[in-house]
Structures are given as structure tokens and as C-alpha cells.
N, C-alpha and C positions, 0 to 999 in steps of 0.2 A: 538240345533237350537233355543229354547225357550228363552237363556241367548243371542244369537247374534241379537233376532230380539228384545229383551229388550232395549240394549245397543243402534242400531238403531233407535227407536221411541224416546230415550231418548237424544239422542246427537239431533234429526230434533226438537223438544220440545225447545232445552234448546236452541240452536242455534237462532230458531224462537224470542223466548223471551228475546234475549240479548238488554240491554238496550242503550241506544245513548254514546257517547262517552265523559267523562269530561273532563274540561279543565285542573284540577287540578289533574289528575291522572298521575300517570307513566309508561314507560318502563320499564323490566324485564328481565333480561336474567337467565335461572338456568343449573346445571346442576347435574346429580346424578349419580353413580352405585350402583349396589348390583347383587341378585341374580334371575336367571330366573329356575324356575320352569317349564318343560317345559311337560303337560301332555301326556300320550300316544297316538299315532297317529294310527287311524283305518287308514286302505288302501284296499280302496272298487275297483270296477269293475276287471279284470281279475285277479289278484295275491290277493287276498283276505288275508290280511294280520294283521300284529299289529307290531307296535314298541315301545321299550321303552328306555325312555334316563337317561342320569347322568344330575342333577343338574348342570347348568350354569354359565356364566355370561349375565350381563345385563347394557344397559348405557342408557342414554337419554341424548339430551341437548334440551333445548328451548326457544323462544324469544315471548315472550308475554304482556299485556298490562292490567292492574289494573284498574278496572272503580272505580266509588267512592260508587257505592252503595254493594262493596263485591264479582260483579263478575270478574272473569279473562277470559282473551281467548290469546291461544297461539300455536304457531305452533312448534310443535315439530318434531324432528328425533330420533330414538329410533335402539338400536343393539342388538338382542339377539343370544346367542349361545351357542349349547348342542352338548355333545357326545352319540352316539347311545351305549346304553346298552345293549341291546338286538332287536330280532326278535321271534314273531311268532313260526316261525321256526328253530331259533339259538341263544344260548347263548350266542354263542362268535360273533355274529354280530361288523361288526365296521361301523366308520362313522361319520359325522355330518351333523346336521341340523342347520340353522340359517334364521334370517329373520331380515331385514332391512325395518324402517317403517316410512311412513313422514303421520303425525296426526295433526286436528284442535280438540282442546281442549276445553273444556268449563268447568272453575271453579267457585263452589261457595264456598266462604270464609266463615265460623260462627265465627265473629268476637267478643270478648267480652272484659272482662276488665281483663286478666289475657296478658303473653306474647304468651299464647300458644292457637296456632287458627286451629281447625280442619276444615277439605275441603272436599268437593264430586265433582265429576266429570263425565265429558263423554268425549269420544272424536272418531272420524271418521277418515279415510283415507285410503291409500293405503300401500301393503307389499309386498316387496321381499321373498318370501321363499326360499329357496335353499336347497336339501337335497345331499350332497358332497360325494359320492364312499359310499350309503348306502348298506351293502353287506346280502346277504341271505336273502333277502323280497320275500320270495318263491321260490325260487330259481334264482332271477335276483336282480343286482347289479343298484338300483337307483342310477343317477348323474346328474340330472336335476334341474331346479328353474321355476319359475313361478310368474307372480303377481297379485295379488288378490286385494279386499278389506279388510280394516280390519276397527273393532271397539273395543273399550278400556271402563272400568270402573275404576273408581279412589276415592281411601279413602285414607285419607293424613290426618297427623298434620303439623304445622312448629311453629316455635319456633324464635320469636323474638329477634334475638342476637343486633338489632341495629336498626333505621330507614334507613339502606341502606340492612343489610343481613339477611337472615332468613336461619334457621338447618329446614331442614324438613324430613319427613321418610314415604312413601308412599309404599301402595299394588295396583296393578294393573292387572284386568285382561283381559288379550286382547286376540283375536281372530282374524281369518280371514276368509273370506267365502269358502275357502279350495283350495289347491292346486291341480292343474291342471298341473300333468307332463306326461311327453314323455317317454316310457323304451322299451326296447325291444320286451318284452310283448304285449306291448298295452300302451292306455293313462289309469291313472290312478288318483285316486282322493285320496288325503291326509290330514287328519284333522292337525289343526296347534291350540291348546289351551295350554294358558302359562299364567301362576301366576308369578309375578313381585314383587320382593320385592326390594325398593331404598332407600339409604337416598342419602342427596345432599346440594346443596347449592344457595340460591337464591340470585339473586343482583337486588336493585331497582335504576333505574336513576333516576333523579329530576336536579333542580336547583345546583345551587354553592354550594359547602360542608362549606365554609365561612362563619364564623358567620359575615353580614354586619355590618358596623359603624353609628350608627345611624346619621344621620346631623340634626343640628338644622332647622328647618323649620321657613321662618319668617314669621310673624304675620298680617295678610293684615292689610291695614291703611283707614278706613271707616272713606271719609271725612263728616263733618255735617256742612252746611249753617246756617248761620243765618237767625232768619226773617225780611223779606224787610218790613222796615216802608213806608207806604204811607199817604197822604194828611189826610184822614181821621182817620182810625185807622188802629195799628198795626196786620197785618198778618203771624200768625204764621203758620209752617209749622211743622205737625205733627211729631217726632222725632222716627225714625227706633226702634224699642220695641227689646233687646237685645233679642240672642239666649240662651235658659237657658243649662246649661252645664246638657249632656246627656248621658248617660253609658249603656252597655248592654253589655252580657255576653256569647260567645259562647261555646262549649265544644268539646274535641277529643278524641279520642280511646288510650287507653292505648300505648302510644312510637310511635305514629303516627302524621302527620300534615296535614293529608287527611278531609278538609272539610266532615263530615256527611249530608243527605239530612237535618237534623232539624237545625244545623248550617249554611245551604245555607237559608233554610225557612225563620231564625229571621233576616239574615242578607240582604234577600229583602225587610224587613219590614222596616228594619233600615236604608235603602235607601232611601226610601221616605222620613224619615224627613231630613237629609243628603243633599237630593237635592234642599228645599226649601234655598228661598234670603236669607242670613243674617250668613249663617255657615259660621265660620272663620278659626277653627282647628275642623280637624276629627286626632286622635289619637287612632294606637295600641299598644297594651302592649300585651306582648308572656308569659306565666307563663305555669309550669311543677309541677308535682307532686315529692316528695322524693325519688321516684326509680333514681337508676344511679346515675354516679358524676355530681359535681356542671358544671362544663365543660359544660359537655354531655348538663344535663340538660337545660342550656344557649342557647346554639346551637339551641336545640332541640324550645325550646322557640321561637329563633327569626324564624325558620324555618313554625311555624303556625301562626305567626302575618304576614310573609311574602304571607302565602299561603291566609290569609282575605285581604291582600293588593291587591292581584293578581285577585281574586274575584272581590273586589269591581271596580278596573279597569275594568274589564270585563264587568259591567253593563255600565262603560261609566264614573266614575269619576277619574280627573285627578290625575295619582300617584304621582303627584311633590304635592299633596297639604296634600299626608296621611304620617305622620309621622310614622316609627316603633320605640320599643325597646322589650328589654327582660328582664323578672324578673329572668328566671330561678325555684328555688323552693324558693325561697325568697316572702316574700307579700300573703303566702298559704291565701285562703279562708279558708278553714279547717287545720287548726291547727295539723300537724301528727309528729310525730314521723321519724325520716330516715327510708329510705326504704317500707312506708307505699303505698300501690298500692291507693288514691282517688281521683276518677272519677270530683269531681269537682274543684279539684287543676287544671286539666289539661284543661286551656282554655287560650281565647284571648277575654282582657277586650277592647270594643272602646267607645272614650269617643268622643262627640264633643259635638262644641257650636258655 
């Protein structure tokens, strides 16, 4: 009872402190199998019992949502199922038990600068149990279901195959606050704890998989008056003081184009002078570090000069007036080697004036 009321103060915690929603985040769908572990089941009030199972199968699918500061939340459906091993009172017990589970998840991602990102979790909901022509639990034949709560803990890596897919390979273990079936006996009460081992497959949605074409942007045309001679003397009219051309540098996560908070930080800052008279071109450039093809890397490029475009829109300036392109790993700040993983190759330069 100690691990289920964990797992509950932990899921109300993390749920509580889930963060607002970015614009520049995405949808998710995954999916996994593997193996359910499914521990022994005590079987309290009148059949006073025990059972024990074979090793499983196990599945999950689910559709969830990426914030930008690392957490996820996603609803998932989950299927577990085991053969009875035994009983208490019999070897040759037969049977199955299974349980069907719909859960809200809460992830948090430890993001770093490698492809591989370990995760924790919690998650809540509700479960089917079903224990299917359980034979010799004291002498009566369980065939009953029931539904419960349940709660889930989660330790996970995944493994950056692309900025669309992630390999990932998770332990989970869930629980439910115990079945409540009907037998001939009497009602009785059945523990339900299962260790979850999955690997799987994650898919993230976003924008257009298209690298865009860049179009030329044209150049506004800032007229200048003369000054109007009069009777007396010549009056001149002070001459607009050009914009000096201005650069600044944001940075990304390794194979990602998810705006960081210290990247949305400089690039409010970089607003404000942006917004003053006299800007004529605001310009992004997309550049990638040496991991991955030149392709890839291109792609991947315009994909975070796209995402500081989408940003800056968002506070309110016009995107017909922000040019993109992409370097690729072409123009490195840091000078590498192919294949070298560095963190400050991987950014989006904007220049204006």
C-alpha cells in the first residue's frame, strides 16, 4: 500500500505543477510492447488464497503533448496479460488474468546534449481487471472482472533516431487499488501488481517535413525630403540616423528545433530593438552541428530558423517582413570535425538593421 499511495501523491504533485502550454511544442503519438510481469496475487476475505502467474505480454499506445520546458502529458491505453501458474492450493491451476487500463501520464524529460534522454514519470487512471476460468482458488473457480483505479511509475530512456522519431525502452510499474470480484463463495478482494518492461516507438508531429524555399524579401524604400528653403534662411530637416546592422545568437538541443526558455528570453530582448522606427530587414539563418547528413542537417536547419520565425510572429511582427535560410553545418561557429556533437554549432543567427 506504501508504493500505491506514493505513486498517487506523485501523479496529484506533478499534474498540479504542470506548466502552460507552448506554442511551439508538438503532438506525439507512441507506441510499445514487451513484457508484463505480473506479481502474485493475495486473495483476501473468504477463500483466503494466492496465485501465481507466467510471464506476459504487454502493450501501450498513446497520444500526448511535448511542452518546451521537458514535460510531456499523455493519455494512454495499456493491455496486459498472464497465464495462472499456480494456486495456493494447486499446481496445476489454470486460467488468465488481464487488465485493460486508460492512464493520464506526466513526463519529465532530462534533456542533454547527447541523442539519448532519460525520463520519469507518473501516471493515474482507471483498469479493467478480469481474472478468466481462474480454477482451484480454494476450491472455487474465479471468472469474474471488475474496475478499479490504478496508478503507474515510469523510468524510461529514448533514443533520438530523427527530429520526427524516438527508440525508447521503458520499466513501469502499475498497480490498481485491488479487484473487487463476485464467486460463488462470496465477494472477494484481489491484488493486481505488474512490472512492465516495453520498448517502442515515438512519433512527433510539427509543421511541413519540406525544407522551405527561401524568397527574396524586398528591401523597403525610405523616402528622404529635402530641406524647404525659405525667405530667410535655409531649414534643414534632421536626416533619420540609419539602423546599425545587429546579430544575435540563439541555441538548441542536440537534433531538436524546440525553442529552450533561455532562447525565448534573448529573443524577447531582441524584440524590443526590432520593434523600434527605422528596422528594414530582420534576417534568420538555421545552422546544425556535424552529426547527421548534410541533407538531414539542412532540413533540420531551416526547421529552427522556422521555429524563431513562428516565435517572433507570435509577439506580433509581421512574417512577410522576416526572411529565413539554412546553413546546414556549413559557416560552424566552432570549427569540428564530422560527426562532432557541439552545442554552439547548433543555433539560429538573426541579424537586422
Amino acid at each position: 500500500m506504501t508504493i500505491k499511495k506514493t505513486l498517487l501523491v506523485s501523479a496529484l504533485l506533478l499534474g498540479v505543477s504542470t506548466p502552460a502550454i507552448a506554442q511551439d511544442s508538438n503532438y506525439y503519438i507512441s507506441g510499445a510492447g514487451g513484457l508484463s510481469i505480473l506479481h502474485d496475487s493475495d486473495v483476501s476475505s473468504n477463500l483466503n488464497s494466492e496465485i501465481d502467474y507466467d510471464n506476459g505480454f504487454a502493450g501501450v499506445a498513446a497520444l500526448g503533448y511535448k511542452f518546451d520546458n521537458d514535460f510531456r502529458v499523455e493519455g494512454e491505453y495499456g493491455y496486459r496479460s498472464n497465464d495462472v501458474e499456480s494456486t495456493q492450493q494447486s499446481s496445476s491451476a489454470t486460467g488468465e488474468a488481464s487488465a485493460h487500463s486508460f492512464m493520464i501520464n506526466v513526463v519529465y524529460d532530462y534533456e542533454n546534449d547527447s541523442r539519448f534522454t532519460p525520463y520519469v514519470g507518473v501516471g493515474a487512471g482507471i483498469a479493467r481487471v478480469d481474472l478468466d476460468n481462474v480454477t482451484n482458488v480454494n476450491g472455487v473457480t474465479v471468472n469474474n472482472d471488475s474496475t478499479e483505479g490504478a496508478f503507474q511509475g515510469i523510468l524510461g530512456v529514448s533514443y533520438a533516431i530523427n527530429p520526427r522519431f524516438d527508440f525508447f525502452a521503458s520499466y513501469r510499474y502499475f498497480t490498481t487499488t485491488g479487484a473487487e470480484l463476485n464467486t460463488s463463495a462470496g465477494d472477494i478482494d484481489v491484488d493486481y501488481d505488474d512490472s512492465t518492461i516495453l520498448i517502442g516507438l515515438r512519433y512527433q508531429f510539427g509543421g511541413s517535413d519540406a525544407r522551405p524555399t527561401r524568397k527574396a524579401e524586398p528591401r523597403p524604400v525610405v523616402e528622404r525630403r529635402q530641406p524647404v528653403a525659405v525667405p530667410q534662411e535655409p531649414v534643414k530637416r534632421a536626416e533619420p540616423e540609419p539602423t546599425p546592422v545587429r546579430s544575435y545568437l540563439v541555441f538548441f538541443n542536440l537534433n531538436s528545433s524546440l525553442l529552450t526558455n533561455d532562447a525565448k528570453d534573448i529573443l524577447r530582448d531582441v524584440a524590443e530593438g526590432m520593434s523600434r522606427p527605422g528596422v528594414t530587414r530582420i534576417e534568420l539563418t538555421g545552422h546544425a552541428d556535424t552529426t547527421g547528413t548534410d541533407e538531414y542537417n539542412m532540413w533540420l536547419s531551416q526547421k529552427r530558423a522556422d521555429s524563431v520565425k513562428a516565435f517572433l510572429t507570435g509577439l506580433g511582427f509581421d512574417g512577410n517582413s522576416i526572411s529565413t535560410m539554412a546553413k546546414g553545418e556549413r559557416n560552424l561557429l566552432v570549427p569540428t570535425a564530422d560527426g562532432v556533437l557541439e552545442p554552439q554549432n547548433r543555433r539560429v543567427e538573426i541579424v537586422y538593421e
